[in-house]
N, C-alpha and C positions, 0 to 999 in steps of 0.2 A: 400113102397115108391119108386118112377119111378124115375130115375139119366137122364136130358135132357142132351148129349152131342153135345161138339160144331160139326156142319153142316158143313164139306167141300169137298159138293157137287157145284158145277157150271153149271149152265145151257148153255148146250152148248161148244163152244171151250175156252179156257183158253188163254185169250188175250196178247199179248205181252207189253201191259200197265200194263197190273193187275199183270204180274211177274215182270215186272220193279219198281214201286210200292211201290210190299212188298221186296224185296230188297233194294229198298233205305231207307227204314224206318231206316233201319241197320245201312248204313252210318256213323252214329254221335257215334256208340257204343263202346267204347274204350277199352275194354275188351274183343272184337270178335277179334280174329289174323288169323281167316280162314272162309270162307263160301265154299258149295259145294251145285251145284245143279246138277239135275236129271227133265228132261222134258221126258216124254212119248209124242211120236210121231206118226202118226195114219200111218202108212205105205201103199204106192199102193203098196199092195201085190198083185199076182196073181193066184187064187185058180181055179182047174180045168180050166182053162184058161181062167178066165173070170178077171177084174181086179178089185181092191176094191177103191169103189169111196168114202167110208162115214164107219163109224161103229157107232152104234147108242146105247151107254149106259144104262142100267138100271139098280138099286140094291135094296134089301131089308134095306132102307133108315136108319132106324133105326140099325139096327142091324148091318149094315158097318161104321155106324159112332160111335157105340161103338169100332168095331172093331179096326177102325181109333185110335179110344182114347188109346186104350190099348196096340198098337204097339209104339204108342208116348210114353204113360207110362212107358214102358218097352227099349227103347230106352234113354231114358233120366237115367233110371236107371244103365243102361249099359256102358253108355260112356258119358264124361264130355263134355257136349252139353248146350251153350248160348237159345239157343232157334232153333224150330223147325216149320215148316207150311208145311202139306200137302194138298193139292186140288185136287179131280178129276170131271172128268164132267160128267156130265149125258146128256139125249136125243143126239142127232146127231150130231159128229162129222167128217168134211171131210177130205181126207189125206194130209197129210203138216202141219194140225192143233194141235195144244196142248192137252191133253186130263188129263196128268196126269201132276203133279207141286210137287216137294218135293224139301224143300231149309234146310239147316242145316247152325248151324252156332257153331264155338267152339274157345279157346283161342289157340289150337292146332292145326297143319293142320291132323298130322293122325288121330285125333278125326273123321273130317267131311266125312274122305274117308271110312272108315271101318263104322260109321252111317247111312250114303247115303247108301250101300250097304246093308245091314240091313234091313233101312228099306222099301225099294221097293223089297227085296224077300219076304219079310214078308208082303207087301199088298199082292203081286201076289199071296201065299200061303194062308192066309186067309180070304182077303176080300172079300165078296159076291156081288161081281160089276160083269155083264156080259156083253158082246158088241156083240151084233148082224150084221157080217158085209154086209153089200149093196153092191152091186156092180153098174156098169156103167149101166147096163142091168134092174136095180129097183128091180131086185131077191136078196133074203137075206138069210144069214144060220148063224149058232150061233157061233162065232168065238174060237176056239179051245187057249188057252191061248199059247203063245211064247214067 
């Protein structure tokens, strides 16, 4: 028997509505005494001299959003965390735009800052998301993680 896990994949940039949003939801919870976010930013880097206008995400959908699941899992088991929402995007994102979203939320504040940490070395290490970056010029190469 196949376990569907929750999808948080975004198509596209990760809007500045859609993190304001799921952080208000928060607002009224009286038992969160910390939140901590982490936005992934798509950077104008400049690679052999050319500058990066876009990076254009893709992963083995399934298998990153079990990944997803199980860094949550393992997180939550970790440290005493109110609740958690990661998102990243897929297809093309430009530079300045959102890509990745990770928000924590705990009754403690060292909780959020040592979770946050956590868990964005832990996507970077295991999930199978790749970004292809573009540049100005419409040429692309597979982006080396950083």
């Amino acid at each position: 028997m196949s376990t569907t896990y929750k999808n948080v994949f975004k198509q596209g940039a990760i809007s500045s509505t859609f993190i304001a949003e799921s952080i208000a939801k928060h607002q009224s919870k009286t038992n969160i005494g910390a939140h901590n976010i982490f936005l992934g930013q798509v950077r104008e880097d400049v690679v052999d001299d050319k500058k990066v206008a876009a990076i254009e995400y893709t992963a083995y959908e399934d298998m990153a959003n079990k990944k997803f699941h199980d860094i949550r899992e393992a997180t939550f088991e970790k440290f005493n965390l109110t609740c958690m929402h990661i998102y990243h995007s897929l297809g093309k994102v430009k530079s300045g735009e959102i890509c990745l979203f990770v928000f924590v939320s705990s009754p403690r504040r060292k909780e959020v800052f040592k979770a946050l940490e956590y868990v964005v070395e832990a996507i970077k290490a295991d999930v199978p998301v790749f970004g292809k970056e573009i540049f100005e010029d419409e040429s692309s190469q597979w982006k080396v993680n950083s």
